[in-house]
Structures are given as C-alpha cells and as structure tokens.
FIPAKE-878586 format. One record per residue: residue in one letter; x, y, z of N, C-alpha, C in turn; residue number from 1. Coordinates in nm, 4 decimals. Example, Ala and Ser with C-alpha at 12.3 -4.5 7.8 and 13.67 -1.06 7.14 Angstrom:
// residues 2
<aa = A, nc1 = 1.3190, nc2 = -0.5690, nc3 = 0.7800, cac1 = 1.2300, cac2 = -0.4500, cac3 = 0.7800, cc1 = 1.3200, cc2 = -0.3300, cc3 = 0.7800, i = 1>
<aa = S, nc1 = 1.2850, nc2 = -0.2250, nc3 = 0.7080, cac1 = 1.3670, cac2 = -0.1060, cac3 = 0.7140, cc1 = 1.2900, cc2 = 0.0030, cc3 = 0.7870, i = 2>
***
This chain:
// residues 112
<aa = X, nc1 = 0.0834, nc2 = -0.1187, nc3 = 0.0000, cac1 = 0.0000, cac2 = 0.0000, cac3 = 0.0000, cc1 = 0.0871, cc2 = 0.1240, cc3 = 0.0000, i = 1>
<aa = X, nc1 = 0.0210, nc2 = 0.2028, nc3 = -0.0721, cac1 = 0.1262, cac2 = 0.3693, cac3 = -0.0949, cc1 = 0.0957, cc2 = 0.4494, cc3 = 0.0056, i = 2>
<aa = X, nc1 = 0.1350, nc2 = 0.5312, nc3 = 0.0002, cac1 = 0.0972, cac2 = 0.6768, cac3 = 0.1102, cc1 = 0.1199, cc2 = 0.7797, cc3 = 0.0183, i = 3>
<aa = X, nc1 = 0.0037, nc2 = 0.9004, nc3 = 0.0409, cac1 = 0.0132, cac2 = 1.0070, cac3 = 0.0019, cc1 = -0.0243, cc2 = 1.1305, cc3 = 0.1351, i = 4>
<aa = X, nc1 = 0.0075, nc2 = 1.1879, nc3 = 0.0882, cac1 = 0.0233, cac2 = 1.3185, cac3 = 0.1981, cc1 = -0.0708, cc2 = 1.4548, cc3 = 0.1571, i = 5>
<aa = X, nc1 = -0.1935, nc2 = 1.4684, nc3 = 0.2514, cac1 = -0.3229, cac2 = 1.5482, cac3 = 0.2581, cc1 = -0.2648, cc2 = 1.7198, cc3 = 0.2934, i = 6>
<aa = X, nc1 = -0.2605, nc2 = 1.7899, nc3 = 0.2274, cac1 = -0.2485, cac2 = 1.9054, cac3 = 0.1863, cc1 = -0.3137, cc2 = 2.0054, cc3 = 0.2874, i = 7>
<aa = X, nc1 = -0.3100, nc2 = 2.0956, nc3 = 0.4143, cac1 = -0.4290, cac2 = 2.1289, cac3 = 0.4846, cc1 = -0.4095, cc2 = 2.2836, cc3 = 0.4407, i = 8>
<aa = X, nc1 = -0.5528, nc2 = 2.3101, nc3 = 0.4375, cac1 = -0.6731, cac2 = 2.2884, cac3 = 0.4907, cc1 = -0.7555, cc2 = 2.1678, cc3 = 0.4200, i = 9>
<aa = X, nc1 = -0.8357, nc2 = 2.0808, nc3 = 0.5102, cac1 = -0.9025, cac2 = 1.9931, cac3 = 0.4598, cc1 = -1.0443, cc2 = 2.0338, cc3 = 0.4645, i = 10>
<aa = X, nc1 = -1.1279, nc2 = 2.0461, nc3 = 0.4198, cac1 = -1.2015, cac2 = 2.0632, cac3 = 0.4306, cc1 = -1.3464, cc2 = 2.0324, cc3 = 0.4501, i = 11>
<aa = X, nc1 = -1.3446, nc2 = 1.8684, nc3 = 0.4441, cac1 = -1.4305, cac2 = 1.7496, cac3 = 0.4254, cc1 = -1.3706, cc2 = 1.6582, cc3 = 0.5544, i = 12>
<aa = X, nc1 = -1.4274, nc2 = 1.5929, nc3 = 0.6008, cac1 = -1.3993, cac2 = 1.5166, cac3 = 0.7503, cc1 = -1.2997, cc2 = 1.3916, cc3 = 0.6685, i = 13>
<aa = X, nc1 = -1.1954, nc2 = 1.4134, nc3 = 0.7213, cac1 = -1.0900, cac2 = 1.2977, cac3 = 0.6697, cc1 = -1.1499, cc2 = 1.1616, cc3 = 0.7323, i = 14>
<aa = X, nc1 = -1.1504, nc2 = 1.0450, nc3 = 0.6607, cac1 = -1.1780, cac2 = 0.9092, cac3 = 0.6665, cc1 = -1.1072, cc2 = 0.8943, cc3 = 0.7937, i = 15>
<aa = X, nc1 = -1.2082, nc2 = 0.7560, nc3 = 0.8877, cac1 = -1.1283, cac2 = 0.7385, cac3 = 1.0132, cc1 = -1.0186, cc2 = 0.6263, cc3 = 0.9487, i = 16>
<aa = X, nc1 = -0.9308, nc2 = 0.6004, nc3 = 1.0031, cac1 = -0.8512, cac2 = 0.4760, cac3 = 0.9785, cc1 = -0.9140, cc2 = 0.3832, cc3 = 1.0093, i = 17>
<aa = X, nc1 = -0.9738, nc2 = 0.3000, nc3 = 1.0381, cac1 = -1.0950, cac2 = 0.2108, cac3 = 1.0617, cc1 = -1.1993, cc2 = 0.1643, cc3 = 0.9442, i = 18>
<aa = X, nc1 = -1.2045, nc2 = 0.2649, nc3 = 0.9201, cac1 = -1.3129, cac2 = 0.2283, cac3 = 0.7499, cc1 = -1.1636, cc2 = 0.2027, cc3 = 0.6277, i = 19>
<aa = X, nc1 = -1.0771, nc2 = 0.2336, nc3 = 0.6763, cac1 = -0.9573, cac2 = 0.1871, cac3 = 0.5408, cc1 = -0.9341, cc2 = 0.0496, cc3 = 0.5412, i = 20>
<aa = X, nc1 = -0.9316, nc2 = 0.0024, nc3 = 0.7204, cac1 = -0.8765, cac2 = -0.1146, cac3 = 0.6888, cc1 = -1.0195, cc2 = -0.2254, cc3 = 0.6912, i = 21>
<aa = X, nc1 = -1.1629, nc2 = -0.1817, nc3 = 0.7447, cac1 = -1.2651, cac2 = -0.2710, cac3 = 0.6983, cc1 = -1.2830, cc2 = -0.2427, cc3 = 0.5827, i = 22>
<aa = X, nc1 = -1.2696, nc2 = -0.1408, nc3 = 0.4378, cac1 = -1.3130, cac2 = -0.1132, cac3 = 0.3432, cc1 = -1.1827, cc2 = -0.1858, cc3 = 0.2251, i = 23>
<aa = X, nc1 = -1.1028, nc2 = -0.1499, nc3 = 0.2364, cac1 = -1.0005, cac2 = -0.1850, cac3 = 0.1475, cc1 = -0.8472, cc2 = -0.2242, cc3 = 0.1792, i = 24>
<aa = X, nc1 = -0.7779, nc2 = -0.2790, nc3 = 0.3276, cac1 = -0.7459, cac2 = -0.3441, cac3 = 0.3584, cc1 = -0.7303, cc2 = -0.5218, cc3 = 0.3681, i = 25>
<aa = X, nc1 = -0.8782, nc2 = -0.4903, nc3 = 0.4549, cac1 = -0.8785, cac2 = -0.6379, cac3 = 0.5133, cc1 = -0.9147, cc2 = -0.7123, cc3 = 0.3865, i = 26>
<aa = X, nc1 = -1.0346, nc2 = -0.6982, nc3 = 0.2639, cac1 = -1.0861, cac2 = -0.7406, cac3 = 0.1807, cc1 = -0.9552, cc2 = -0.7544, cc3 = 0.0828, i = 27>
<aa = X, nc1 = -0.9099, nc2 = -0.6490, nc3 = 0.0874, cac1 = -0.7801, cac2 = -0.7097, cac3 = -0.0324, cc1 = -0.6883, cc2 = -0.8047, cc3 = -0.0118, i = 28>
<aa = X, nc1 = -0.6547, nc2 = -0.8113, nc3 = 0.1438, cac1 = -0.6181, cac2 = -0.9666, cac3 = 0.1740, cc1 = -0.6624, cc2 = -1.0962, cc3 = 0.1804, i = 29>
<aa = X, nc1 = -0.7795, nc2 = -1.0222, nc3 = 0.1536, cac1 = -0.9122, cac2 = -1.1816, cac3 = 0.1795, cc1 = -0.8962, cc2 = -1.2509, cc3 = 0.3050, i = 30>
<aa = X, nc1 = -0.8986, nc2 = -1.1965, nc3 = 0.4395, cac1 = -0.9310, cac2 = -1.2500, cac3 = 0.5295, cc1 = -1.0314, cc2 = -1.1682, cc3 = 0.6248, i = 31>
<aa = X, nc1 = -1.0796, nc2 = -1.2127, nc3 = 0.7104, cac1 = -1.2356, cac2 = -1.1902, cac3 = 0.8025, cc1 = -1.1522, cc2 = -1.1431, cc3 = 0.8950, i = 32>
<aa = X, nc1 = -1.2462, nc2 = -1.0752, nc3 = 0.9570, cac1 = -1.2207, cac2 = -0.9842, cac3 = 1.0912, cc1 = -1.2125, cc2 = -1.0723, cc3 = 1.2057, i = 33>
<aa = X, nc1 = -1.1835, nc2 = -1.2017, nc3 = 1.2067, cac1 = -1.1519, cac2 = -1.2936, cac3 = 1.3670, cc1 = -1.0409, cc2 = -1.3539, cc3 = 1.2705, i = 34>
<aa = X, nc1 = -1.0237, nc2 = -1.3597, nc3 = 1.1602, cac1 = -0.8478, cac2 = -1.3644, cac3 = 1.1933, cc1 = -0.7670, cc2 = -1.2820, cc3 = 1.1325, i = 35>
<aa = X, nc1 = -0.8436, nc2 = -1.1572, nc3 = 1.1107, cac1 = -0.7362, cac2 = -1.0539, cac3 = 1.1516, cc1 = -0.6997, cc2 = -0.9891, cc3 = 1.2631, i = 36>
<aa = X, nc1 = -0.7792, nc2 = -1.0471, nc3 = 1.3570, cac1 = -0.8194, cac2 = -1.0182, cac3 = 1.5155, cc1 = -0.6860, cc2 = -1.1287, cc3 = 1.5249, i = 37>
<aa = X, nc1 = -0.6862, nc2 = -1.2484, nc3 = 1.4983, cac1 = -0.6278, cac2 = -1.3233, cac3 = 1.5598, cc1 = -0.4371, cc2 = -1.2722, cc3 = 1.5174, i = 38>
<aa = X, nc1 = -0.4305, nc2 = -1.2454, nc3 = 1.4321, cac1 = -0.3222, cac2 = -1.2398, cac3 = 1.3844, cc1 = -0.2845, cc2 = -1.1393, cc3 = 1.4214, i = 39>
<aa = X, nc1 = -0.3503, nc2 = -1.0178, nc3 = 1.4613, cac1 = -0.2892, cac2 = -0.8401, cac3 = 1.5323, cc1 = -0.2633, cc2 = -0.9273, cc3 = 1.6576, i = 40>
<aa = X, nc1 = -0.3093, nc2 = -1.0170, nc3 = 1.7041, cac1 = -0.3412, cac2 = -1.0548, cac3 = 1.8636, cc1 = -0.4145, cc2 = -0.9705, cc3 = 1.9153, i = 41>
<aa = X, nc1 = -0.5265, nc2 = -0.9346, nc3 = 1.9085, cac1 = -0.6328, cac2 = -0.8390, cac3 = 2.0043, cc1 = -0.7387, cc2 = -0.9623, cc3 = 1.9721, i = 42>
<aa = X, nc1 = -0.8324, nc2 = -0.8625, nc3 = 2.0735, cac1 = -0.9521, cac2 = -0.9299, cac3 = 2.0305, cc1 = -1.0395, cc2 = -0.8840, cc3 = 1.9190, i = 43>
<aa = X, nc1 = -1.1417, nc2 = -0.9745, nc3 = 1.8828, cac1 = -1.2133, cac2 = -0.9180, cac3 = 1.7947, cc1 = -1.2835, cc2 = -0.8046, cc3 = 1.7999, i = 44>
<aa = X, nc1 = -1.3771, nc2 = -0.7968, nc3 = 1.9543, cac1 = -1.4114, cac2 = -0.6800, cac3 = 2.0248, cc1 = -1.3355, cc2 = -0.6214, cc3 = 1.9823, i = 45>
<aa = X, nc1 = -1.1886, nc2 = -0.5624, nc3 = 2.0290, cac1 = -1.1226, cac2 = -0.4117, cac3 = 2.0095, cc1 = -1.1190, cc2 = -0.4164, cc3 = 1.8094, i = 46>
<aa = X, nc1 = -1.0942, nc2 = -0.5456, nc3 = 1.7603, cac1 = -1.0708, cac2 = -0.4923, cac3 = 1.6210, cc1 = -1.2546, cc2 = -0.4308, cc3 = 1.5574, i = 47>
<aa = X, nc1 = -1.3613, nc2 = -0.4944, nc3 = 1.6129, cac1 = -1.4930, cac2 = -0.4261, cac3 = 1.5675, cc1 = -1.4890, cc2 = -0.3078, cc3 = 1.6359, i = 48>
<aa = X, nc1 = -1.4093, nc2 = -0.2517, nc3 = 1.7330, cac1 = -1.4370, cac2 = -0.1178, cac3 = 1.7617, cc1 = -1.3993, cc2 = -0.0218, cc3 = 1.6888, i = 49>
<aa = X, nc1 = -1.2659, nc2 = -0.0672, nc3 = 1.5903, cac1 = -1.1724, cac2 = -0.0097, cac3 = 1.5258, cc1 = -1.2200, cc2 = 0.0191, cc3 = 1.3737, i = 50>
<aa = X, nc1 = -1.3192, nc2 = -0.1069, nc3 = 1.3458, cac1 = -1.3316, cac2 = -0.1115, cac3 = 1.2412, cc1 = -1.5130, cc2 = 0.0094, cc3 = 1.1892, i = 51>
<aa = X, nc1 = -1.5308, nc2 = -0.0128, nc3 = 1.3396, cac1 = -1.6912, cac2 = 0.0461, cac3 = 1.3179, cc1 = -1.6663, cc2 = 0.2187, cc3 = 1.3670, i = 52>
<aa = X, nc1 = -1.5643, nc2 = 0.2619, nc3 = 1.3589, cac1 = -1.4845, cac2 = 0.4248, cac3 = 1.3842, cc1 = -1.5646, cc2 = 0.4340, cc3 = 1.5161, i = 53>
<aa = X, nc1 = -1.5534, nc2 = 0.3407, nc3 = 1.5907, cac1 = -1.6278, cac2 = 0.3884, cac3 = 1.7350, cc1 = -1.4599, cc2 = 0.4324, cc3 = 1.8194, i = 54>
<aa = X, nc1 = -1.3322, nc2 = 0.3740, nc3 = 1.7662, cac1 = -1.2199, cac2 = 0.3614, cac3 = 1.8920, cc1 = -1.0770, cc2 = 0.3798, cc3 = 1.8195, i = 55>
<aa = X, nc1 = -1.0244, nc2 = 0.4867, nc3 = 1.8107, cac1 = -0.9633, cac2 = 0.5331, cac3 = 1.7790, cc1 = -0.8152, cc2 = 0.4251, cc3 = 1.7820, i = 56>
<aa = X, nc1 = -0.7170, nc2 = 0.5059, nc3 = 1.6392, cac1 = -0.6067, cac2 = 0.3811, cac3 = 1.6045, cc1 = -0.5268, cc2 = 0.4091, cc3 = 1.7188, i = 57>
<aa = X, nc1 = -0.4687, nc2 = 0.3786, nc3 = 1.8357, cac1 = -0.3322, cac2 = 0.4031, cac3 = 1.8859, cc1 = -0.2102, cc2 = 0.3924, cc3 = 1.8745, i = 58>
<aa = X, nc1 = -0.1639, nc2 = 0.4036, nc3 = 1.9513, cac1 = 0.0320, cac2 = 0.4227, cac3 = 1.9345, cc1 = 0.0440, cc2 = 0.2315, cc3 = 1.8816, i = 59>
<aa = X, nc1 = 0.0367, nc2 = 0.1615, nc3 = 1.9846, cac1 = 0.0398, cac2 = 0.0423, cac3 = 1.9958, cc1 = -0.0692, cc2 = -0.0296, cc3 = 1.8498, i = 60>
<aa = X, nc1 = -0.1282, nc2 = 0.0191, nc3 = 1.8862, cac1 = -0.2641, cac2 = -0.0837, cac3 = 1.7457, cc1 = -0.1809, cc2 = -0.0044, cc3 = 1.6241, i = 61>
<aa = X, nc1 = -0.1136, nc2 = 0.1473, nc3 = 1.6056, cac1 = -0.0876, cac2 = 0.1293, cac3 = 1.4466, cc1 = 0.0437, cc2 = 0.0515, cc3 = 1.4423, i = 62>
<aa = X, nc1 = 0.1265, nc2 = 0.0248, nc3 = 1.5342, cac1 = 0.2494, cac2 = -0.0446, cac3 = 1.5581, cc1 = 0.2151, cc2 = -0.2245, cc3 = 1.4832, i = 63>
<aa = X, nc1 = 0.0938, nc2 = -0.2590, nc3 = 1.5531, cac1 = 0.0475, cac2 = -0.3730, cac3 = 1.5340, cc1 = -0.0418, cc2 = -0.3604, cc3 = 1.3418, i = 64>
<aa = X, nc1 = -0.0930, nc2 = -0.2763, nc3 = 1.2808, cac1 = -0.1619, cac2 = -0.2808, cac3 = 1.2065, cc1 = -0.0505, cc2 = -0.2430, cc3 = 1.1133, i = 65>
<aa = X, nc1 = 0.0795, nc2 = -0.1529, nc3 = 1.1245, cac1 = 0.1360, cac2 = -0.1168, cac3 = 1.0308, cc1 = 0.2378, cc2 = -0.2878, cc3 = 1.0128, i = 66>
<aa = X, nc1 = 0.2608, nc2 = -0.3533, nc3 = 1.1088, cac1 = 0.3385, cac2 = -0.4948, cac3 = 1.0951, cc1 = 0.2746, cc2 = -0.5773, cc3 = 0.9999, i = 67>
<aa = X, nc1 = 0.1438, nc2 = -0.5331, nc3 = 1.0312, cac1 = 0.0426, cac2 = -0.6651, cac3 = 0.9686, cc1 = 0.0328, cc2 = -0.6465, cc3 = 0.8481, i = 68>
<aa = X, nc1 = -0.0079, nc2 = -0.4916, nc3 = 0.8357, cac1 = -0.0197, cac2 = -0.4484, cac3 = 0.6930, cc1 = 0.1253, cc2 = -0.4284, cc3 = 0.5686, i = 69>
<aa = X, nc1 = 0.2152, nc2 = -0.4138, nc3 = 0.6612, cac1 = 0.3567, cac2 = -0.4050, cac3 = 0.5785, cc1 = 0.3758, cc2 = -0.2854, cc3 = 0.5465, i = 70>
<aa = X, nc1 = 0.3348, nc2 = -0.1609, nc3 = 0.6082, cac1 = 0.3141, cac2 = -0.0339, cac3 = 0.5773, cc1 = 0.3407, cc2 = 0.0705, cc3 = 0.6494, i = 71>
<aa = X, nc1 = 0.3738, nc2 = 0.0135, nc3 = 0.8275, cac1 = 0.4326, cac2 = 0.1119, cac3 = 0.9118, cc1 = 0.3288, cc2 = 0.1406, cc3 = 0.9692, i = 72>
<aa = X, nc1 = 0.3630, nc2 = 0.2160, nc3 = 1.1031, cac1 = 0.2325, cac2 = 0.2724, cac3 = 1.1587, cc1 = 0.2378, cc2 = 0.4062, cc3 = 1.1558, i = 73>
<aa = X, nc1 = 0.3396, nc2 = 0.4861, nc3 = 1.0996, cac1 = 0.3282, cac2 = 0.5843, cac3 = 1.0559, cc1 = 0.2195, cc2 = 0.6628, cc3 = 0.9564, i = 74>
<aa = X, nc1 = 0.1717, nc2 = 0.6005, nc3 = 0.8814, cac1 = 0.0672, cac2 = 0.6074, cac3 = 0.7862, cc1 = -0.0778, cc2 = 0.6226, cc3 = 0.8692, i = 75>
<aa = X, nc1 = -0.0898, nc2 = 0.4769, nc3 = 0.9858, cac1 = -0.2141, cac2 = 0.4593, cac3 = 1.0406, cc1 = -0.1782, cc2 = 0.5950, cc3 = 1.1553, i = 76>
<aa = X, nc1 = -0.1036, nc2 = 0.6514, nc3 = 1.2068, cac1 = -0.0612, cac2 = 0.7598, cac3 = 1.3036, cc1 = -0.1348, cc2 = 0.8746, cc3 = 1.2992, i = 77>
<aa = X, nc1 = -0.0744, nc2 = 0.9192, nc3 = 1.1384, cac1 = -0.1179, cac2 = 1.0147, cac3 = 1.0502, cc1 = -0.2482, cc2 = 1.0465, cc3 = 0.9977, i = 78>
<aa = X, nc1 = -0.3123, nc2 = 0.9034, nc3 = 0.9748, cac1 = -0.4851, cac2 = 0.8928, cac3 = 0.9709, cc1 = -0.5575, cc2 = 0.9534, cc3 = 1.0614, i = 79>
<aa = X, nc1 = -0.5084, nc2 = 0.8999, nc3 = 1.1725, cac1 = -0.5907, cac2 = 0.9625, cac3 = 1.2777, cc1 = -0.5638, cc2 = 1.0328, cc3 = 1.3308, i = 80>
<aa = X, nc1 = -0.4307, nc2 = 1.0670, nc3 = 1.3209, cac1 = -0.4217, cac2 = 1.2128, cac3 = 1.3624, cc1 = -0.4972, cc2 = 1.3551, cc3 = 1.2674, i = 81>
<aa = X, nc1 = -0.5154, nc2 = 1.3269, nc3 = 1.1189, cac1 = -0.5843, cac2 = 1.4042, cac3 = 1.0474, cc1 = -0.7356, cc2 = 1.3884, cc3 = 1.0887, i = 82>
<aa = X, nc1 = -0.7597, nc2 = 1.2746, nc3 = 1.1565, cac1 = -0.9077, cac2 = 1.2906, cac3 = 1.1674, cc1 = -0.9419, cc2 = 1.3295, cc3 = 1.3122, i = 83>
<aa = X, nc1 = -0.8383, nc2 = 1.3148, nc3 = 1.4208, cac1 = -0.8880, cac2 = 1.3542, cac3 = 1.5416, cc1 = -0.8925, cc2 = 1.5408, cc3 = 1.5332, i = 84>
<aa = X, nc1 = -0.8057, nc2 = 1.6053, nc3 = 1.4577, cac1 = -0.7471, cac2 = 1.7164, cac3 = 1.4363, cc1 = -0.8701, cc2 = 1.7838, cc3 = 1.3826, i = 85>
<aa = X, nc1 = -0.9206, nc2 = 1.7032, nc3 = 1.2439, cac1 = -1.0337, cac2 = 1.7485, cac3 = 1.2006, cc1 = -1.1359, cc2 = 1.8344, cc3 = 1.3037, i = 86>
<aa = X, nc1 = -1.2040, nc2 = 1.6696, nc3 = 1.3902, cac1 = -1.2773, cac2 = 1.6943, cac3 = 1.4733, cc1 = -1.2621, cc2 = 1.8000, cc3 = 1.5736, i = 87>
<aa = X, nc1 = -1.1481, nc2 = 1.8354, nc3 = 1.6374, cac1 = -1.0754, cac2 = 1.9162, cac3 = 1.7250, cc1 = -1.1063, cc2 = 2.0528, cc3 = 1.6724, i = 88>
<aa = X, nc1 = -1.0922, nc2 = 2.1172, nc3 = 1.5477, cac1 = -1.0782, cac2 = 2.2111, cac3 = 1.4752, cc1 = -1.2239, cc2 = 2.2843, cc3 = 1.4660, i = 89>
<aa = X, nc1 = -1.3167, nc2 = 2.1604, nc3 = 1.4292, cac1 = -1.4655, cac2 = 2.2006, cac3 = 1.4256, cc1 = -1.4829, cc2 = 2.2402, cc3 = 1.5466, i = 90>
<aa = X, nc1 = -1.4756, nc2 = 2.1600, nc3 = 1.6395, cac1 = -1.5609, cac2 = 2.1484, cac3 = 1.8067, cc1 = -1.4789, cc2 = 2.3072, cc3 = 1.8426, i = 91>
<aa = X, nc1 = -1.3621, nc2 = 2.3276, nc3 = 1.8644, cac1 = -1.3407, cac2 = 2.4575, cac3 = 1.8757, cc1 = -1.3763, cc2 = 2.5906, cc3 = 1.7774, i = 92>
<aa = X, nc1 = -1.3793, nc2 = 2.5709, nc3 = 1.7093, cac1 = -1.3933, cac2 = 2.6876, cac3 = 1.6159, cc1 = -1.4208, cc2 = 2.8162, cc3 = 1.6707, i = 93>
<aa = X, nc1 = -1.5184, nc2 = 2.8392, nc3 = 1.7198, cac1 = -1.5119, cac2 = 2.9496, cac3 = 1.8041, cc1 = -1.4454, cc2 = 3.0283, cc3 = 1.9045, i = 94>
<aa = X, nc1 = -1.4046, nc2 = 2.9224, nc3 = 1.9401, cac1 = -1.2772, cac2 = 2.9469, cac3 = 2.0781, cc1 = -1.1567, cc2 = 2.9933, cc3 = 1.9742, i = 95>
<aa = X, nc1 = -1.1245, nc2 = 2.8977, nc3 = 1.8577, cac1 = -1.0503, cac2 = 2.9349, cac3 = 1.8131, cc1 = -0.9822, cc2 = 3.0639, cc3 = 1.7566, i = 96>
<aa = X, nc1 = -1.1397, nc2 = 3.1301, nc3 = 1.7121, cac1 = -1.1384, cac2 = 3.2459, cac3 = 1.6269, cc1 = -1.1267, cc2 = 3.3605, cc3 = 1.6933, i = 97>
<aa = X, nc1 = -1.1459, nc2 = 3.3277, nc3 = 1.8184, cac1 = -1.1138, cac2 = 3.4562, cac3 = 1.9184, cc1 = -0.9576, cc2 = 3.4438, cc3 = 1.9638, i = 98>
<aa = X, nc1 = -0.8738, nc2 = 3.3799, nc3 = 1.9274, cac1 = -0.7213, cac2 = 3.4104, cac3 = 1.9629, cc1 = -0.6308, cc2 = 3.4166, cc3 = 1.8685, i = 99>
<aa = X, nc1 = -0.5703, nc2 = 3.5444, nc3 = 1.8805, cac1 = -0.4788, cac2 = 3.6271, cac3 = 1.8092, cc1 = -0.4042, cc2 = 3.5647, cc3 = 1.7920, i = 100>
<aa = X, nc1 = -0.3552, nc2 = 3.5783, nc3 = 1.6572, cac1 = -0.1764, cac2 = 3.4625, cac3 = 1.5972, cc1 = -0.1167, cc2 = 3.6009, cc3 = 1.6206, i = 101>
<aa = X, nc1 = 0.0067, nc2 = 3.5421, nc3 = 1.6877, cac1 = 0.1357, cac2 = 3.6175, cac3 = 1.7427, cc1 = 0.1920, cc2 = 3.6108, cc3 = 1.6174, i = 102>
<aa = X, nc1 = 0.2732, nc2 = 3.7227, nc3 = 1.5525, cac1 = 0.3534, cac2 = 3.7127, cac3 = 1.4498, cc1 = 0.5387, cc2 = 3.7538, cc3 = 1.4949, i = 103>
<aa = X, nc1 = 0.5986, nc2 = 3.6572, nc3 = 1.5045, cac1 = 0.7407, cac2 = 3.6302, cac3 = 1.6057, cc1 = 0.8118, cc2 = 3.7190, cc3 = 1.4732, i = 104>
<aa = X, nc1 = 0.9098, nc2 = 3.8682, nc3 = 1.5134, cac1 = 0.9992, cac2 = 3.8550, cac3 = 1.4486, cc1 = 1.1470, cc2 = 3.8216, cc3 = 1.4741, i = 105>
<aa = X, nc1 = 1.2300, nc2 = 3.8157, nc3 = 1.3720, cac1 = 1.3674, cac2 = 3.7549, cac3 = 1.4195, cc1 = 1.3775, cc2 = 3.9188, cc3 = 1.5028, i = 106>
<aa = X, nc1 = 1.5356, nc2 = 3.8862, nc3 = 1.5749, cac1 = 1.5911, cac2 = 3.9783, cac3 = 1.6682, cc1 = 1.6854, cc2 = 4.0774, cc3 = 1.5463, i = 107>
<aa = X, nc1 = 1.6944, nc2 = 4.0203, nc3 = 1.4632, cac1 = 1.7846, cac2 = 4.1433, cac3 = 1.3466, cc1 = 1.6569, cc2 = 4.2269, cc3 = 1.3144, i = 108>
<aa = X, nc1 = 1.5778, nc2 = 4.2129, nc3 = 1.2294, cac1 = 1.4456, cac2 = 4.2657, cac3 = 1.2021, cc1 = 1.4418, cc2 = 4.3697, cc3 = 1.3162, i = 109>
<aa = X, nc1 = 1.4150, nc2 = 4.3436, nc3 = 1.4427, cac1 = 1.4639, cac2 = 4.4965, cac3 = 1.5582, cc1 = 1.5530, cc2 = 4.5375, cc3 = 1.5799, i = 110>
<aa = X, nc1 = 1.6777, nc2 = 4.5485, nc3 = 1.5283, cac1 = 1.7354, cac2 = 4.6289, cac3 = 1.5071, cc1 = 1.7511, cc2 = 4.7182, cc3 = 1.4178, i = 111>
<aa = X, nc1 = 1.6742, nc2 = 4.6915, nc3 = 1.3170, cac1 = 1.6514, cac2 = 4.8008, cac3 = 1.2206, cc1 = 1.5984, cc2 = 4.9222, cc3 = 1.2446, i = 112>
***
C-alpha cells in the first residue's frame, strides 16, 4: 500500500482509519475480521471497535496494524491524527477564532 500526503486545509472530515482497513485493507487480503483479530493478537471486540470508527487507532494498534499491513504505523498515526485534528478544529472553532496569531519577528528585524 502507498501513502500520500493530505495538503491542509481539509475541508471534508478525513476518513477514520478504521473504514480503510474494513473497506479496502482487510478485503484485499481476503481474510475476516476474527483472523485478523487473531493475527494483530487483540480481540475481535477491540478490532470491531476499530473497524466500526467507534475507537480510535493508537500508538500500539498502528504499531500492530502497520506490521500486519507491511506499511508502518506511521501512515495509520497520521490517519488519525488528520481525523482527530479534524474533529478538534470544528468542536473549537469558536474558541478558536477569538485568539490572536502572534507574528514572532527575528531579533535582526529589531534592530533596524
């Protein structure tokens, strides 16, 4: 599997990592969700939590999903970090828009 790299601002709710690997993961390997459960070593429980975007990828599960998948967990990291970020971005918005971006200049720039 490739990786490509999401450009921000996003503007559309980025896919959870969870629907990648029930949607076009697991099926392209042709195996079922109790033994891909079996083979991450979790249970099936945590892999249907994962898979139904109820439970977010972790440090450890993309460690385990990037082994399985041959792809790193850097990729699955990055998923959800674009999608927790997403969410984060909306839910604040307001809060957000009320705080001023500091604009840092270098220390030569004052001496001018």
């Amino acid at each position: 599997m490739g990786e490509y790299f999401v450009k921000r601002p996003l503007r559309r709710l980025p896919v959870h990592p969870g629907e990648i690997l029930r949607e076009d993961v697991l099926p392209t390997m042709g195996i079922s969700v109790s033994e891909a459960a079996r083979r991450l070593r979790i249970s099936r429980q945590q892999l249907y939590r994962i898979l139904s975007c109820k439970h977010p990828i972790t440090t450890d599960m993309a460690l385990r999903i990037g082994k399985f998948a041959g792809n790193g967990p850097g990729l699955w990291m990055r998923m959800q970090q674009a999608y927790d970020l997403w969410h984060a971005e909306h839910r604040m918005k307001d809060e957000l828009d009320r705080i001023e971006t500091v604009l840092i200049t270098s220390h030569a720039d004052n001496l001018l």
